[in-house]
C-alpha positions in Angstrom: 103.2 73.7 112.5 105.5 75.8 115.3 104.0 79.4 115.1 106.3 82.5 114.5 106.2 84.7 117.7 104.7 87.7 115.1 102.5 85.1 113.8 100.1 87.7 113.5 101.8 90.2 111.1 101.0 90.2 107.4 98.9 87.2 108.1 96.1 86.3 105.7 93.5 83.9 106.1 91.7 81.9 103.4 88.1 81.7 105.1 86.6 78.6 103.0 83.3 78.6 105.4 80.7 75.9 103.6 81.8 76.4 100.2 83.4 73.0 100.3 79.8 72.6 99.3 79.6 69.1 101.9 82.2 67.7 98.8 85.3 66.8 100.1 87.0 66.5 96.6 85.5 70.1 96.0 87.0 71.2 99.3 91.0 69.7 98.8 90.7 71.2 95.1 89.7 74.7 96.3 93.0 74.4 99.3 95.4 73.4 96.5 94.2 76.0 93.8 94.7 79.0 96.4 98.2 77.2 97.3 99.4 77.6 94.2 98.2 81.5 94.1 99.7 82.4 97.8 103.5 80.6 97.4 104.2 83.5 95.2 103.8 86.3 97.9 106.3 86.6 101.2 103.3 86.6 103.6 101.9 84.5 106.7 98.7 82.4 105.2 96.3 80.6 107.3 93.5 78.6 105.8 90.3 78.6 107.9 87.2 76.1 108.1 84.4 76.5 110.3 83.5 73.8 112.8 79.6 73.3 113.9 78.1 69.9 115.4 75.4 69.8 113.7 73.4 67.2 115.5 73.3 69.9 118.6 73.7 73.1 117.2 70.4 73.0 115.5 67.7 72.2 117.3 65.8 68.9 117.0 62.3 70.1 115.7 64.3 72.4 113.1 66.9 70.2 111.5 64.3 69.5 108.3 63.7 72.4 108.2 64.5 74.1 104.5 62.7 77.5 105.1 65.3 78.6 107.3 68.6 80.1 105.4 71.4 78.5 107.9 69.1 75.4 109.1 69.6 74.5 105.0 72.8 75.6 104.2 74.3 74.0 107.4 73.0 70.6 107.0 73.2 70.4 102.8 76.7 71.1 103.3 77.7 68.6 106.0 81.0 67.3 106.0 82.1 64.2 108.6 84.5 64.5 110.8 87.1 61.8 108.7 86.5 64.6 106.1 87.1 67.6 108.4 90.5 66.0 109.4 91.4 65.3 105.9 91.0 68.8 104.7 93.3 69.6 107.5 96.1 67.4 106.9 95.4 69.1 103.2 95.8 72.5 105.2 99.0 71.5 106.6 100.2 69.9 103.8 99.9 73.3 101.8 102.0 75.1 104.6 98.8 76.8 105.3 98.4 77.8 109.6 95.6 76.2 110.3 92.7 78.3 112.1 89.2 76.7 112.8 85.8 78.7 113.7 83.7 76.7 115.8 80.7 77.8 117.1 79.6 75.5 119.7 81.8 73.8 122.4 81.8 70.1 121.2 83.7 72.0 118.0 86.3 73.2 120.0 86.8 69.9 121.9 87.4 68.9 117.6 89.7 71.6 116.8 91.9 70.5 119.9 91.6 66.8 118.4 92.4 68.3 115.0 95.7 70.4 116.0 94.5 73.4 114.7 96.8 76.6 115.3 94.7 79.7 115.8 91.0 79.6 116.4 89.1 82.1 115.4 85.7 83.6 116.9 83.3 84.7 114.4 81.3 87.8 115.2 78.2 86.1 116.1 80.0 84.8 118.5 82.1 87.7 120.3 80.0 87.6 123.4 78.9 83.9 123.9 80.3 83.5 127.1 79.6 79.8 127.1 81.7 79.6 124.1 84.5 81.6 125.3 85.3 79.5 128.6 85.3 76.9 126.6 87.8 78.4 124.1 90.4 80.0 126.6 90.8 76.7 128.1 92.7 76.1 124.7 96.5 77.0 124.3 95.8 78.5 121.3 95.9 82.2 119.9 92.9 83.7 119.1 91.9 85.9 116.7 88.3 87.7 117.3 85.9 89.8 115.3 83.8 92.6 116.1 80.8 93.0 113.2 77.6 94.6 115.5 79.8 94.4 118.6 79.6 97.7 120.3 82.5 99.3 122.3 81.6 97.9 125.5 81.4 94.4 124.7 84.6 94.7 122.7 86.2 95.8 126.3 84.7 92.8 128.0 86.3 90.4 125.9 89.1 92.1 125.7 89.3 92.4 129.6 88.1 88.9 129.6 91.2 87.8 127.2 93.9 89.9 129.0 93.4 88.6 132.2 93.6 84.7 131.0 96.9 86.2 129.7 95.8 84.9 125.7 97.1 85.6 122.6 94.6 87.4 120.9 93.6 90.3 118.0 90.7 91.7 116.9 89.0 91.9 113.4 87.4 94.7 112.1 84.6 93.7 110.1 80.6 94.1 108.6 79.3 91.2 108.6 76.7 92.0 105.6 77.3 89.6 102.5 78.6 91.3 100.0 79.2 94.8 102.1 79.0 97.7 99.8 81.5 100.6 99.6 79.7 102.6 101.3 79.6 100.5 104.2 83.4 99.3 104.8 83.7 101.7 107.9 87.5 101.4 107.5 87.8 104.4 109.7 86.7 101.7 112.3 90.7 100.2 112.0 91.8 103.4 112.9 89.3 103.4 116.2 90.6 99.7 116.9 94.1 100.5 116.8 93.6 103.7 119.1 91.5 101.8 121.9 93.6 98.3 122.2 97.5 99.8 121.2 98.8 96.0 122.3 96.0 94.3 120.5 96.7 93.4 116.6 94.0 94.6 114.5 92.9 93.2 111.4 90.3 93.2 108.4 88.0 90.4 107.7 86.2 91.2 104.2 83.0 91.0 103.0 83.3 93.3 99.9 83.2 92.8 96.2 85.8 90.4 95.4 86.7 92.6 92.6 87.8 95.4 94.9 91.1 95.7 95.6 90.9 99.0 96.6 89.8 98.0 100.7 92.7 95.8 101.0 95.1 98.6 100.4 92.9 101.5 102.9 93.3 99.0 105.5 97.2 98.3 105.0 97.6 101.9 105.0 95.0 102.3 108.0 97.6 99.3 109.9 96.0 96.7 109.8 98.3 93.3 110.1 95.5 90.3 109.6 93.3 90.1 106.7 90.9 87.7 105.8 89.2 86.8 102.7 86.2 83.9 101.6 87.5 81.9 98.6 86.2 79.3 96.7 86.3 78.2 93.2 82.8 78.0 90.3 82.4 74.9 89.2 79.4 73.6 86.7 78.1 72.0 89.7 79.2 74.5 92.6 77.8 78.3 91.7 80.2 80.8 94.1 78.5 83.4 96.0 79.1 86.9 95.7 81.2 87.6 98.1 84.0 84.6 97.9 86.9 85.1 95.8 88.5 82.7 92.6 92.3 82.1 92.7 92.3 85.0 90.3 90.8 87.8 92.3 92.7 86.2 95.8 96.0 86.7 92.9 94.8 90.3 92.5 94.2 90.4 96.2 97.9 90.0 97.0 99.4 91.8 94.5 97.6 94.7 95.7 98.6 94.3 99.4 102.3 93.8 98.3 101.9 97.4 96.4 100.2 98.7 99.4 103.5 97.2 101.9 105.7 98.8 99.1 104.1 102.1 99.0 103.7 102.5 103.1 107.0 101.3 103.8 108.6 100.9 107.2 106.4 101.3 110.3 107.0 102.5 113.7 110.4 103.8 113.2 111.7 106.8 111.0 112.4 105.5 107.7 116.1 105.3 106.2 117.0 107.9 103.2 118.7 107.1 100.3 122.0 108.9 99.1 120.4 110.8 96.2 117.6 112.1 98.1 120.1 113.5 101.0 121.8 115.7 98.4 119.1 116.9 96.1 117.6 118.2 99.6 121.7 119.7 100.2 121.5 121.8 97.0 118.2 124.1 98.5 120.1 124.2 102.2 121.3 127.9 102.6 124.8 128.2 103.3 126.8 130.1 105.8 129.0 133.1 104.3 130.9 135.7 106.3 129.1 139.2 106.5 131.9 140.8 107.7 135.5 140.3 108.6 135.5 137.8 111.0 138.6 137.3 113.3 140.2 134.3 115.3 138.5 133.7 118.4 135.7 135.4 117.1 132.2 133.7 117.9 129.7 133.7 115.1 126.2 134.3 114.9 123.6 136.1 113.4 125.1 139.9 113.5 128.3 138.1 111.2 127.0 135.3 109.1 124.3 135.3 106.3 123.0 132.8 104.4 122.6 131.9 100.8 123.0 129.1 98.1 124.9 127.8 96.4 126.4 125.9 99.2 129.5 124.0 98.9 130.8 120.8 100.4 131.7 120.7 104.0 130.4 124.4 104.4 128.5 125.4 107.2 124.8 125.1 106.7 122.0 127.3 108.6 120.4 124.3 109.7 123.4 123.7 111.6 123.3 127.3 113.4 121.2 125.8 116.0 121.6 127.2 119.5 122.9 123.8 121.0 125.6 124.6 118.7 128.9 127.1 119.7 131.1 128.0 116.6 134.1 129.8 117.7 136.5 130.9 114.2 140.2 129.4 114.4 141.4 131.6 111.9 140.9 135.1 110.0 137.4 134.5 107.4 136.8 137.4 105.1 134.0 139.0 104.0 131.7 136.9 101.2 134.2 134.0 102.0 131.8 130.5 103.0 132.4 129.5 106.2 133.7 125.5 106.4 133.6 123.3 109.2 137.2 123.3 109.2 137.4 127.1 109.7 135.9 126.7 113.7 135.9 124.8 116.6 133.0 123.3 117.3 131.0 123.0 120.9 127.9 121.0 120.8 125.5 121.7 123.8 122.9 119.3 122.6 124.9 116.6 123.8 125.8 117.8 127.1 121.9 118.7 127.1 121.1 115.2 126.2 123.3 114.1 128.8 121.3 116.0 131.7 118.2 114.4 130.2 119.8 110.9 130.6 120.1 111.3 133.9 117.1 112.3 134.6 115.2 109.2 133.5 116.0 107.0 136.0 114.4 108.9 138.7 111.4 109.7 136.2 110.6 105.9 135.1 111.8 105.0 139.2 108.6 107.5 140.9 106.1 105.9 138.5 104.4 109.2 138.1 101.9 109.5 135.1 103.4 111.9 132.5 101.9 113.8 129.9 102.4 112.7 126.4 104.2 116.2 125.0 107.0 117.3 127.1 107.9 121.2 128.0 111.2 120.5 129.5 113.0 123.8 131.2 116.7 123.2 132.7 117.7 125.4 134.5 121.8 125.8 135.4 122.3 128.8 137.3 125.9 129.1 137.8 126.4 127.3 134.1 125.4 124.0 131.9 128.7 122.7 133.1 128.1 123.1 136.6 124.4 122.3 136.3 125.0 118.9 138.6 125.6 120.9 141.6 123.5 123.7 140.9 120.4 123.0 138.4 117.1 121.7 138.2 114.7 120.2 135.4 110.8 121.5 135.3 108.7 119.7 133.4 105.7 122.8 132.6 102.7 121.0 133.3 99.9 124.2 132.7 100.5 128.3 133.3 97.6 130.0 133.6 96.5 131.9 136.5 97.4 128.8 138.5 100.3 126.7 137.6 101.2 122.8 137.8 104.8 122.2 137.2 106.9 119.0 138.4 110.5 119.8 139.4 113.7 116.8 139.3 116.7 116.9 141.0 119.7 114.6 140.8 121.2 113.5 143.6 123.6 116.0 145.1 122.1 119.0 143.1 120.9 121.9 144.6 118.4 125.5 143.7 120.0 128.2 144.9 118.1 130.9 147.4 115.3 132.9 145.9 112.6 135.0 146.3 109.0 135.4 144.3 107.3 138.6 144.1 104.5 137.8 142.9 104.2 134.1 142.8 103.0 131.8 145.9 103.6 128.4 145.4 103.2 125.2 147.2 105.6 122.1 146.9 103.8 118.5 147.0 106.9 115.7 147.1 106.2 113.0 144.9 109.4 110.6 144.9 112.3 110.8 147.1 113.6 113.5 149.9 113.8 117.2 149.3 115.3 119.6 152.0 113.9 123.1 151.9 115.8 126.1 153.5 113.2 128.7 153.9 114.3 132.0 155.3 117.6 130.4 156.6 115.7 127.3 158.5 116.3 123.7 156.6 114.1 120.8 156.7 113.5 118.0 155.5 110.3 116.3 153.3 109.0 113.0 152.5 106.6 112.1 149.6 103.2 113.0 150.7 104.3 116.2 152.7 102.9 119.8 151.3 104.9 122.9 151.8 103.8 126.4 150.9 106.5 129.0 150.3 104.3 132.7 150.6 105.4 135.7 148.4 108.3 137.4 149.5 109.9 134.5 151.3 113.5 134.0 150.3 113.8 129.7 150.0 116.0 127.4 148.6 116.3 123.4 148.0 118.6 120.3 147.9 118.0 116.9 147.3 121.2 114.1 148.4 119.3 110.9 146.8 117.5 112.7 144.2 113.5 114.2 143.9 110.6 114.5 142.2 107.9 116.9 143.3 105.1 118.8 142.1 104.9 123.1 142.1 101.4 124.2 142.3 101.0 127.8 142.3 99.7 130.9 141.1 100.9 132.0 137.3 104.9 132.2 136.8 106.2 135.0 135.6 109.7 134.9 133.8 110.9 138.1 135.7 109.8 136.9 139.3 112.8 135.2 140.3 114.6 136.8 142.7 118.2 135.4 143.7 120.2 136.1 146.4 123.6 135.5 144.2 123.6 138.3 142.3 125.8 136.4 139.6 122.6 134.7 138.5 121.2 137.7 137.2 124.0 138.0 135.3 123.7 135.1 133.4 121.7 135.5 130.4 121.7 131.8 129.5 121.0 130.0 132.8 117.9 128.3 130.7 117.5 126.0 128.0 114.2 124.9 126.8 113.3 121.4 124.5 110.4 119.4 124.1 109.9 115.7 124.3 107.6 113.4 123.9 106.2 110.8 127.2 108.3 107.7 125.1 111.7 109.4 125.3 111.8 108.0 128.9 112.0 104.7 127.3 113.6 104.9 124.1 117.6 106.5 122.9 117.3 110.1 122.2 119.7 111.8 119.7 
């Protein structure tokens, strides 16, 4: 079957392993009896047998061998390959993806034969190298798991995967049959996901089939692939202990549907329904009028409080942000609430999201490594509406007594002349051209250049294609700029501080 390209989300996988028992009547009957359990449920299923040649996997001095658990189990339950393909076409038949384990390379040349979808490494096999050429000369996905594997072979494989451009995820899993509670090392989904954030992680189980309680830790944990032994008890065919009937796999799904419903959306903000928006509304504090207020009159803090009840279209305090100007267009008396349709509004967020717009290009151009969390300062000396001729954005790296920051300016945009007292600093371009006027004498710098401006030394900067370079200095002090236009000084708001995280440079910010 044509795989979906997110084939590997909400995908679970029937494992049947050997408890076709070497029947192949057994085998179709346990593929059609989990059928009818999974068409209920909007997931992905895949159906998974395990692929050995038996006649060189086991060694030929061993293969009578019944003292040795596998040697046994593998050869009592021996299915032929005419069997093999008809439990596939079964498989496919079902709807099931088809996914194969093999575990020698004469079982891959099979699953290639057999037109299986995914193949699937089992643990035993994460670092058989052998194996693994073998398997990446396949066009298949593959879907690997990681029981006894420590970090650094995980990495390998990973490394080894990535750079034959596969389609791969990982597993977490324990592979003790059953695995007790205390041994489900969840937590280990959590490490997974942290380590490979492009990789898909799943959950292949081992517990009590009973326990519905892992599948749901694991959803919540995010994992995306889940798989689970089945088989069905016959008066012939005893099931092990850890393989689940149709009736636990039933119980299986209905709890990963609950745990879907109860998580909800991932990787986005999640939407809010109408009821909740105004239950929330009736504990927001409105805006009243402290005093007589005037046309004209701008209002803050020293002529507003705030209280409930509020009242539709009033002005809320969660809207007295300081992005936000509200100037009064008529006479408000005292008491009186204070409705949008009282003011004229002036929103500075968006002309502040505007500066950060244009900032991004020249960010995401220089390549630079950012950190994750953001301390943006803009600075707009002669005011926000003038701030692309006269500005600059500082991202605060670390102020301590040394200082990193990195400094952007648009093309065009100029810092005006200005002294330090205190602070020496030294200017390492990064991306792009900068021109430096210390003490009245301009010149120019290219990415790689160093410049240190001493204390005391009156210096400004331009940029005419734009720049991105890196202040190192001793600690910045708020009152230790010094400008030459004494009309800075005079402006009280020539700053405005936000913070962002690293994936606003790729993503719409609002």
């Amino acid at each position: 079957m044509e795989l979906k390209k997110d084939i590997f989300n909400k995908l679970f996988i029937f494992e049947i392993a050997n408890n076709h028992m070497g029947d192949l009547k057994h085998g179709l009957n346990i593929i059609k009896e989990i059928a009818k359990v999974s068409k209920k449920f909007d997931f992905n299923f895949g159906f998974k047998l395990q692929y050995r040649d038996i006649d060189t996997f086991i060694h030929p001095e061993y293969k009578e061998r019944k003292d040795i658990k596998y040697v046994k189990r593998f050869s009592e339950t021996q299915l032929s390959e005419a069997d093999f393909k008809l439990l596939v076409n079964e498989i496919k038949k079902m709807r099931f993806v088809a996914v194969c384990t093999p575990f020698d390379e004469q079982s891959v040349d099979l699953i290639e034969k057999h037109q299986f979808d995914i193949i699937k490494i089992g643990s035993c096999s994460l670092t058989d190298w052998p194996l693994l050429e073998r398997l990446v000369k396949t066009d298949k996905p593959i879907i690997a798991s990681t029981a006894v594997a420590t970090l650094e072979d995980i990495d390998k494989v990973v490394m080894f995967l990535e750079h034959r451009e596969k389609q791969f995820a990982l597993m977490h899993c324990v592979g003790e049959y059953p695995t007790l509670n205390d041994n489900l090392q969840l937590n280990q989904i959590d490490l997974l996901r942290q380590r490979y954030p492009e990789c898909p992680i799943g959950y292949s189980t081992h517990e009590d089939p009973a326990n519905c309680d892992a599948i749901k830790i694991a959803i919540a944990k995010g994992a995306t692939i889940f798989e689970k032994h089945v088989g069905i008890e016959t008066d012939k065919y005893p099931l092990n202990s850890y393989s689940a009937n149709p009736k636990q796999i039933r119980r299986w799904l209905e709890a990963a549907q609950e745990a879907f419903e109860m998580c909800g959306v991932s990787g986005q903000r999640r939407s809010f329904s109408e009821k909740e928006k105004t239950d929330l509304r009736g504990l927001q504090r409105g805006v009243f009028a402290k005093m007589a207020i005037k046309k004209g009159q701008k209002l803050d803090i020293s002529n507003t409080f705030f209280a409930i009840p509020n009242i539709d279209n009033q002005i809320l305090s969660n809207d007295m942000s300081k992005y936000t100007e509200f100037i009064a267009n008529k006479d408000i008396q005292i008491n009186q609430p204070i409705l949008f349709g009282d003011v004229n509004v002036r929103n500075l967020r968006e002309r502040i999201l505007q500066i950060i717009n244009k900032i991004k290009p020249i960010l995401i151009d220089s390549r630079l490594f950012l950190p994750n969390k953001l301390e943006l300062e803009i600075s707009h000396h002669y005011g926000i509406e003038n701030f692309e001729r006269w500005g600059a954005v500082l991202i605060n790296c670390i102020n301590r007594e040394y200082c990193k920051k990195l400094i952007i300016l648009l093309p065009g945009q100029s810092h005006p002349i200005h002294y330090h007292a205190k602070k020496e600093e030294t200017f390492n371009i990064l991306y792009g051209s900068l021109t430096i006027n210390i003490s009245g004498q301009e010149k120019e710098y290219k990415p790689g250049e160093i410049v240190t401006i001493e204390r005391g030394i009156k210096h400004g900067f331009s940029s005419e294609n734009g720049i991105v370079f890196e202040e190192i200095s001793t600690t910045s002090l708020v009152e230790d700029s010094f400008y030459e236009d004494q009309r800075i000084k005079k402006n009280e708001v020539r700053k405005t501080y936000m913070t962002f995280w690293q994936d606003w440079l790729y993503k719409p910010i609002s």
